[in-house]
Structure formats: structure tokens, C-alpha cells
C-alpha positions as CSV (number, residue, x, y, z in Angstrom):
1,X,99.4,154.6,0.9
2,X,102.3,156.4,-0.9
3,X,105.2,153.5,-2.1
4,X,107.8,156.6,-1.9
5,X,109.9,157.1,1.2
6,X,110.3,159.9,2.6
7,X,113.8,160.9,1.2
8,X,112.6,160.4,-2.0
9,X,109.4,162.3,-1.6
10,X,111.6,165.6,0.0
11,X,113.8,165.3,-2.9
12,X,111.7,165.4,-6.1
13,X,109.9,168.0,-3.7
14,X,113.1,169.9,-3.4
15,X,114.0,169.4,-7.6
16,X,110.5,170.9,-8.2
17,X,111.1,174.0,-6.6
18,X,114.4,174.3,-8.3
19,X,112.4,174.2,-11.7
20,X,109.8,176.6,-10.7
21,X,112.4,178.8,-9.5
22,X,114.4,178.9,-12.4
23,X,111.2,179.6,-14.6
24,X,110.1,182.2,-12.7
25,X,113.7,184.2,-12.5
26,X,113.9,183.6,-16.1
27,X,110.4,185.5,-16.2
28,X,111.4,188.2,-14.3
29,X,114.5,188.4,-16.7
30,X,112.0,188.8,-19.3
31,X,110.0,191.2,-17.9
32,X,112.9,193.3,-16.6
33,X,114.9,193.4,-19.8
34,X,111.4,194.7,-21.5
35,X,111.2,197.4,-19.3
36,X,114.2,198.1,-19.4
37,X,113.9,198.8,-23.8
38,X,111.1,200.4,-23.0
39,X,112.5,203.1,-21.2
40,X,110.2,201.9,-18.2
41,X,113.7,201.1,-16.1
42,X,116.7,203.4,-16.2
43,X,119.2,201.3,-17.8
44,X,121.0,200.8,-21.6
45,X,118.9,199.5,-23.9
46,X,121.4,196.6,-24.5
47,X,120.7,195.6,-21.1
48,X,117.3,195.0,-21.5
49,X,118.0,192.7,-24.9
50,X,120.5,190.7,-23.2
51,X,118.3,190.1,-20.3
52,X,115.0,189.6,-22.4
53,X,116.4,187.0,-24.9
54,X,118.5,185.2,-22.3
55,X,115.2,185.0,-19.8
56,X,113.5,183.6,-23.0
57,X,116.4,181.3,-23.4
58,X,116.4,180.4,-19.6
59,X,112.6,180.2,-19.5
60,X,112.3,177.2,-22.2
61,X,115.9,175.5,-22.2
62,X,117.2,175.4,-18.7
63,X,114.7,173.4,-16.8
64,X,115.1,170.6,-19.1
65,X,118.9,170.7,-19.0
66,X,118.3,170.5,-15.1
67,X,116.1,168.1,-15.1
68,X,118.8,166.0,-16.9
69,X,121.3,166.6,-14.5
70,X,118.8,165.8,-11.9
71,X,118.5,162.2,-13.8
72,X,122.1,161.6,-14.5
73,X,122.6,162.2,-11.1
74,X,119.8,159.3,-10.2
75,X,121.5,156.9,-12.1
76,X,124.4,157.1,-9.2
77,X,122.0,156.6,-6.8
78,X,121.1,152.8,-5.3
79,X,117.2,151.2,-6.5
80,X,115.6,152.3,-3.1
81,X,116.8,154.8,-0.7
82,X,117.0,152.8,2.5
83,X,115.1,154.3,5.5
């Protein structure tokens, strides 16, 4: 038997799609700006560089900073969620 209500449970379920989504746009970023200096899309080639080095940037640094504002924002919140 779980010790977590269900508030608690929907919200870290809720935080971990937030993460996942943000890693996977930041992949797509990635991919897209690669394609993009590849000639594979029709855009400027500057376009692709900005969108591959911020997706890279975005892939390893933003989750964490999210996941720190998800913590700072715990730390307002009571021991136990009542029911």
C-alpha cells in the first residue's frame, strides 16, 4: 500500500510529464536545427544553429532548473497534503 495520497501521486505524475516534455521538444530542436544546416529543411542556416545549440542547451540544463522550481515551490507547501 502506497503512503502517497492521491494529490501528491497526480502531481509528481503531472511534473514528470513536464520533464519528459521539455526533453523531448529540446530533441526535436535538435534534430530540426540539424536538418535545417543540412539543407534537409528550407530555412537559413543560422536558423538551424540557433535551434541546434539551444535544443542541446534545453536538453541538458532545463529540466534541472525545473525541477528546482518544482522544489522551491514544495517548500510552500504544508508536510502532508490533507485529503
Amino acid at each position: 500500500m502506497s503512503t502517497y495520497t492521491d494529490a501528491e501521486r497526480e502531481r509528481a505524475q503531472r511534473r514528470f510529464f513536464w520533464l519528459q516534455a521539455m526533453r523531448l521538444g529540446a530533441l526535436a530542436a535538435v534534430l530540426a536545427g540539424i536538418a535545417i544546416t543540412q539543407d534537409v529543411l528550407g530555412a537559413p542556416y543560422w536558423l538551424g544553429l540557433v535551434l541546434a545549440l539551444g535544443g542541446v542547451f534545453a536538453f541538458f540544463f532545463a529540466p534541472p532548473l525545473l525541477a528546482r522550481r518544482f522544489k522551491a515551490d514544495d517548500a510552500k507547501l504544508p508536510d502532508r497534503l490533507e485529503p
